[in-house]
Each structure stands twice: as structure tokens, then as C-alpha cells.
C-alpha positions, 0 to 999 in steps of 0.5 A: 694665343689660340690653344691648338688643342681648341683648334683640333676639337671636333663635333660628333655628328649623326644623319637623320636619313639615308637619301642623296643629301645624306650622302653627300653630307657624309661624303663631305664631312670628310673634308670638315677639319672640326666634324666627323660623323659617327652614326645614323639614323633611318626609318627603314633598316634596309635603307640604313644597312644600306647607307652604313655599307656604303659609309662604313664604321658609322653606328645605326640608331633605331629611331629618333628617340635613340638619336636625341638620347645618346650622350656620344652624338653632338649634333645632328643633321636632318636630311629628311623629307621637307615636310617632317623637318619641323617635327624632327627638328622640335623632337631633337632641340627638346632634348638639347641637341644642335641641329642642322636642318636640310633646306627647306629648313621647315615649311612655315614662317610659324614652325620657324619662329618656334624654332628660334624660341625652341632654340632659345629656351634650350639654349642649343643651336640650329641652322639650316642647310644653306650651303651655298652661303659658305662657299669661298666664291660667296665669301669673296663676293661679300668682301667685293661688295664690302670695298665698294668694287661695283659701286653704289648697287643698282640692281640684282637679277637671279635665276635657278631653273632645272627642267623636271617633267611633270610626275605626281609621284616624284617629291619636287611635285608632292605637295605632302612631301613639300615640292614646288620650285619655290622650295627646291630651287628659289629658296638658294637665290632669295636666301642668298640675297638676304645673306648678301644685302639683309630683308627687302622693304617689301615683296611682289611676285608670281608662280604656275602651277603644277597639275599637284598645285605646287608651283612649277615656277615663280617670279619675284621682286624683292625692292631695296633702297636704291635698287630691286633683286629680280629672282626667278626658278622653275621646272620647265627649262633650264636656266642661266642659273647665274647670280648678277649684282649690277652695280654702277661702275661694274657688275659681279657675276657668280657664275653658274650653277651660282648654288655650287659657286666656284668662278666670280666674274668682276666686269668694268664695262658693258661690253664685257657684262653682255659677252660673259652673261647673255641675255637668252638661253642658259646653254649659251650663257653657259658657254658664253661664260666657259669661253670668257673665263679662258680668254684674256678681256678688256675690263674683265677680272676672273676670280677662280674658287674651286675645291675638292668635293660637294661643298657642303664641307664649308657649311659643316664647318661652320655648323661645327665651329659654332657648336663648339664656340657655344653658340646659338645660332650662325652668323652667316646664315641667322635664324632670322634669314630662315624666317624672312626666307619663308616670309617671302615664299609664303607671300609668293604663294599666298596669291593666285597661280597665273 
């Protein structure tokens, strides 16, 4: 029998920045049954005060030396810039602390993989923040795919596009603060396919770029045995934002925005697939699917997963959970998925802009 005092442990985290992301992480701890957050830390003092006013009873650390040495913070989580993760990230698992590191996790296969040995040398944990692998909906998905609900696979199509008009200041365009749509929106549909169905065979793609010379958009294919993942993000529209997994005797739809996931359609037939996700503009696949959701369709299963705040609880939990277990590494979102994820970018973005 589980002992209800293992149960009821908690991890002390602390916030490595002050921007957005932190923020709702601190909003969304929360809700985690085995977290609680109990300092930050920032490179500015106005920023921290800030942060702390708005969250109050949390301890402000001076800098991130502070924050790898102080023996009541268990792990912490890295919502920085994408380019300073790797160097925050080493500093924190040289001095035995668990991490949690905001997507992108670093910026190269390399810095990935010295993670990885980092993590192994010091026997502590990492992770990157991929919180839409967490949700209930993805859960419900894998336990779909795992009872053959759709049959053998014959296909996946993914898109995450948002419009963002060009700005040389803003960090989605910054090549020093690694932007680009591949980083901020084509990690969340490649990662999720490697979480869902393991590595490709192999990779092919395209992207255009920016003005900055990061990538506006891109376009990939990732080939399986039996069927090809079709992913593709941007800044210059906004998609349907949908996450489909064809199958031979029906489809899953995650429904949009697929990176918050909360609604999985299950369609029987074809006639279904094409009214709930149209080919198009995202805005009428956006209604398209509103519409089917509250009417009742032949061959068609509705299957709700809402919850109460952001979402990154589940994440947080599962973070805490294997940090308290003495784990490593989490199952759900493996070290080894961050490197094949950044394999895939950086083959992407090996090759000429179109």
C-alpha cells in the first residue's frame, strides 16, 4: 500500500525569470497537488519586485549562483531566454539541481546531449517544458492509439501557425534570443509526434525566412513505416492549429489550438472528417469544429478534457512526481525526444531558405 505521507510530499521549486512563461508557471503551480513555488530569481531587481508583488510570499535570490546553492529550493525552472537555457541549465545541474527547462529546451543537438551526460554524471533530473504532451486530452489520445481506435495509421497532418508581423526587435524574430516558427511554434506538433509514434526514419523540409534570417515558416515531413507526419508553422497566418492522425477505419482530431488540447474528435467516416476539419482557412476550421462539438453526428465521438487554469500543472506534476521518485529523466517527455526534436530543426534549417 502507497504511504499517504509519500503521497502528500511536495518539490520546492523556484523561477528562473520574470517573463510570461514564468508567470503562468507560477499561476499553474498552483493547481500541481506535489509542487509549490517558493522563490525566484532575476537578473533585474525591478523585474523580481515586480514578479513577487504580483505572487506574493515567494523569496527573491540575487542570481543564479544563490539559486544553485540554497539547500530549501529543490529544483527549478528555467524560463529564460531560449538562448541562455543551456548555460543556466549546466550551471544548475553542476551543482545537483533538477531542472525544468522552457521550450526550446537548448538550442543545438550538442548542448542537448551535454545535458543528457550532464544529468547522468550528477545523477539529477531534467526535463523540458513540453506541456502539451501532459495534457488529459494527449493522455486520452495515447490510450485511443493503444486499443487500435482508427486502425493501422496512414497518416498524420499538423499545423501550428499564428500571424506575427515582422519586428527586428521582437525575440520571435531575434536570432540572438533564438526566434523563428520552427522554435516557437514547430517544436509543439514535432515533439508531440515523437511523443505519440517515437523517431522518423528519416526527415525532409523547407522554411523562408525573415528579414532577421530566422524562419518565418516551414514545412516537414517526417517518414514512418506505413505513413508520413506532415508539420508545418508560421508567422504569416493563422492556422487551423489542428493535430489529425488518419487512420484506416477513422481519424483523431485534437482539436485547436492542438498545443492547449482540451476536445479529441474520433470520426468513423469521411463524411464527418471533412465537416469537423475543413480544408482551408483556420477560422472556418475553427467554426467548423465549435459547430460539430454541440451537435449530435453520425460517426462522430466527442470526447471533452477541459480544466481549470493554463495547463502547465499536469507538466509541473509530473516534473515533481519524478523528482520525488529519484528519477532521472521523465518517461513522457525523455531526454532522448529533446535531442531527436532539435535533430529535426536543425536539419530543417541546415538547408537553404525557399
Amino acid at each position: 500500500m502507497t504511504n499517504r505521507a509519500e503521497n502528500d510530499r511536495t518539490v520546492a521549486w523556484a523561477v528562473l525569470g520574470t517573463g510570461n512563461i514564468a508567470a503562468t508557471f507560477a499561476e499553474d503551480i498552483r493547481l500541481a497537488r506535489h509542487a509549490r513555488l517558493v522563490a525566484l530569481c532575476s537578473r533585474t531587481p525591478d523585474s523580481a519586485n515586480a514578479f513577487s508583488r504580483r505572487f506574493p510570499g515567494l523569496r527573491i535570490l540575487p542570481d543564479i549562483d544563490a539559486l544553485a546553492s540554497d539547500p530549501q529550493i529543490d529544483a527549478v525552472y528555467i524560463a529564460t531566454p531560449n538562448t541562455a537555457h543551456f548555460d543556466a541549465a549546466q550551471r544548475l545541474l553542476s551543482a545537483g539541481k533538477p531542472v525544468l527547462i522552457e521550450k526550446p529546451m537548448v538550442m543545438t543537438v550538442s548542448q542537448a546531449r551535454q545535458i543528457a551526460d550532464l544529468v547522468a554524471e550528477k545523477q539529477t533530473f531534467a526535463m523540458e517544458a513540453l506541456w502539451t504532451v501532459f495534457l488529459p486530452a494527449v493522455n486520452h489520445v495515447r490510450t485511443l492509439l493503444s486499443d487500435k481506435a482508427i486502425g493501422t495509421i496512414t497518416g498524420i497532418r499538423a499545423e501550428l501557425a499564428y500571424v506575427r508581423p515582422f519586428d527586428s526587435n521582437s525575440r520571435f524574430f531575434s536570432k540572438a534570443l533564438g526566434g523563428g516558427s520552427l522554435f516557437d511554434l514547430g517544436i509543439y506538433p514535432v515533439t508531440l509526434t515523437l511523443a505519440l509514434f517515437g523517431a522518423p526514419r528519416s526527415i525532409s523540409g523547407r522554411w523562408s525566412a525573415t528579414p532577421s534570417g530566422v524562419d518565418m515558416t516551414a514545412d516537414l515531413q517526417l517518414v514512418y513505416t506505413g505513413f508520413n507526419a506532415s508539420i508545418s508553422c508560421g508567422f504569416d497566418r493563422d492556422g487551423t492549429n489542428r493535430f489529425i492522425i488518419e487512420g484506416e477505419t477513422g481519424s483523431i482530431i485534437i482539436d485547436t489550438p492542438f498545443l492547449r488540447a482540451s476536445r479529441v474528435f474520433v470520426t468513423r467516416n469521411r463524411w464527418a472528417r471533412r465537416l469537423i476539419a475543413p480544408s482551408g482557412s483556420g477560422r472556418l476550421s475553427r467554426l467548423s469544429g465549435k459547430i460539430a462539438a454541440r451537435l449530435p453526428l453520425p460517426g462522430l465521438i466527442v470526447h471533452n478534457h477541459t480544466f481549470v487554469g493554463n495547463g502547465l500543472q499536469f507538466e509541473i506534476d509530473a516534473a515533481s512526481k519524478a523528482i520525488l521518485q529519484g528519477e532521472r529523466q521523465s518517461q513522457t517527455m525523455p531526454l532522448e525526444n529533446s535531442v531527436t526534436a532539435l535533430d529535426i530543426v536543425e536539419t530543417i534549417l541546415a538547408q537553404p531558405a525557399s
